[in-house]
C-alpha atoms as a printed R data frame, in Angstrom:
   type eleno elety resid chain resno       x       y      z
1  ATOM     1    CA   UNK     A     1 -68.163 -35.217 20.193
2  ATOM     2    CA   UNK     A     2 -65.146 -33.032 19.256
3  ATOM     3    CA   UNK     A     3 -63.186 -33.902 22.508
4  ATOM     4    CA   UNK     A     4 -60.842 -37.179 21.414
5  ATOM     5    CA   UNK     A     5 -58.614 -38.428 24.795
6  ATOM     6    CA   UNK     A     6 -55.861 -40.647 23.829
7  ATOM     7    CA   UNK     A     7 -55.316 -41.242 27.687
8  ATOM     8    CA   UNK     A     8 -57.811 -42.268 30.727
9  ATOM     9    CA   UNK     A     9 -57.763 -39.698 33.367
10 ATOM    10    CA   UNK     A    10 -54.734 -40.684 35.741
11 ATOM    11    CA   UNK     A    11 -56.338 -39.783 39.196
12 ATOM    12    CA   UNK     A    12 -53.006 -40.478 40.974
13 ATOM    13    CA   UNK     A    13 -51.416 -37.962 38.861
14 ATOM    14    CA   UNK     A    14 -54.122 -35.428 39.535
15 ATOM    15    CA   UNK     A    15 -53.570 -35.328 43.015
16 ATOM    16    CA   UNK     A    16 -50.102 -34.938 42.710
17 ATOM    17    CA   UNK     A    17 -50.451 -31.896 40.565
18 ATOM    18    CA   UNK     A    18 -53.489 -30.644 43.372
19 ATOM    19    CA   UNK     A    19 -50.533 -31.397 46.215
20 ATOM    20    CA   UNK     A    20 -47.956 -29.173 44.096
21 ATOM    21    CA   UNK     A    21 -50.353 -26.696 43.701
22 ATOM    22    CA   UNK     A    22 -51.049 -26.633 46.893
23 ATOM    23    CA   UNK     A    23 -47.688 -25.983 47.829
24 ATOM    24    CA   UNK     A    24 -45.675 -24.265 45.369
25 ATOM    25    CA   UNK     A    25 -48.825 -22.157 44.065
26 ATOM    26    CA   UNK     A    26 -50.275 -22.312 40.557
27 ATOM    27    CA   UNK     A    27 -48.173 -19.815 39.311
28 ATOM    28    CA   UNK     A    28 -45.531 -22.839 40.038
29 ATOM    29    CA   UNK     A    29 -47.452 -25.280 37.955
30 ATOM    30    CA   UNK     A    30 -48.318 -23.316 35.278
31 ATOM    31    CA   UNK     A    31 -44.429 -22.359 34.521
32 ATOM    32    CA   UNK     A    32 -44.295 -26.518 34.966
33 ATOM    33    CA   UNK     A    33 -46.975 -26.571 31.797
34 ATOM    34    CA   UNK     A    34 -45.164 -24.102 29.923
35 ATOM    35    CA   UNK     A    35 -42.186 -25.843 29.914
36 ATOM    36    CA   UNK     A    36 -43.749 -28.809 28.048
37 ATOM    37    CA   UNK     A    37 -46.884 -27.132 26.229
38 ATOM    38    CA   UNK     A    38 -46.319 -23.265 25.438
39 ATOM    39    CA   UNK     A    39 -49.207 -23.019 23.565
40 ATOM    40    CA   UNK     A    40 -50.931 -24.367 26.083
41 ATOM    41    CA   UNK     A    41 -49.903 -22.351 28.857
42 ATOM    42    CA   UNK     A    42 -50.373 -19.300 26.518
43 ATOM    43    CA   UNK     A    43 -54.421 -20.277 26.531
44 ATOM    44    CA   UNK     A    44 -54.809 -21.260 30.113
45 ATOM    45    CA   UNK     A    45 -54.732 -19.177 33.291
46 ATOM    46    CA   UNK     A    46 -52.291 -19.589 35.633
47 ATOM    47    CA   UNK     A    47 -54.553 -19.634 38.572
48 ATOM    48    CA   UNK     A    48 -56.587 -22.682 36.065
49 ATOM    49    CA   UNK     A    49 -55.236 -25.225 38.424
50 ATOM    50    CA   UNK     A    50 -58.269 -27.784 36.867
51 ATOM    51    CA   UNK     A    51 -57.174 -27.527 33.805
């Protein structure tokens, strides 16, 4: 397996980021995830609310 999570999933905090979706778009949360992860956000979508 290549995949190595330091963290459980946090199902509380998934809905919260589903809810702010919801709301402020995914063009909203995915200028959220570039703020903390660049590189990130450079690889994902911003319509990739899953991931």
């Amino acid at each position: 397996d290549r995949y190595r999570f330091v963290a459980a999933p946090d199902p509380d905090l998934r809905r919260r980021l589903v809810d702010e979706a919801r709301l402020a778009g995914p063009d909203a949360l995915h200028a959220r995830l570039a703020a903390v992860d660049p590189a990130a956000a450079a690889r994902i979508h911003p319509h990739n609310v899953r991931r």
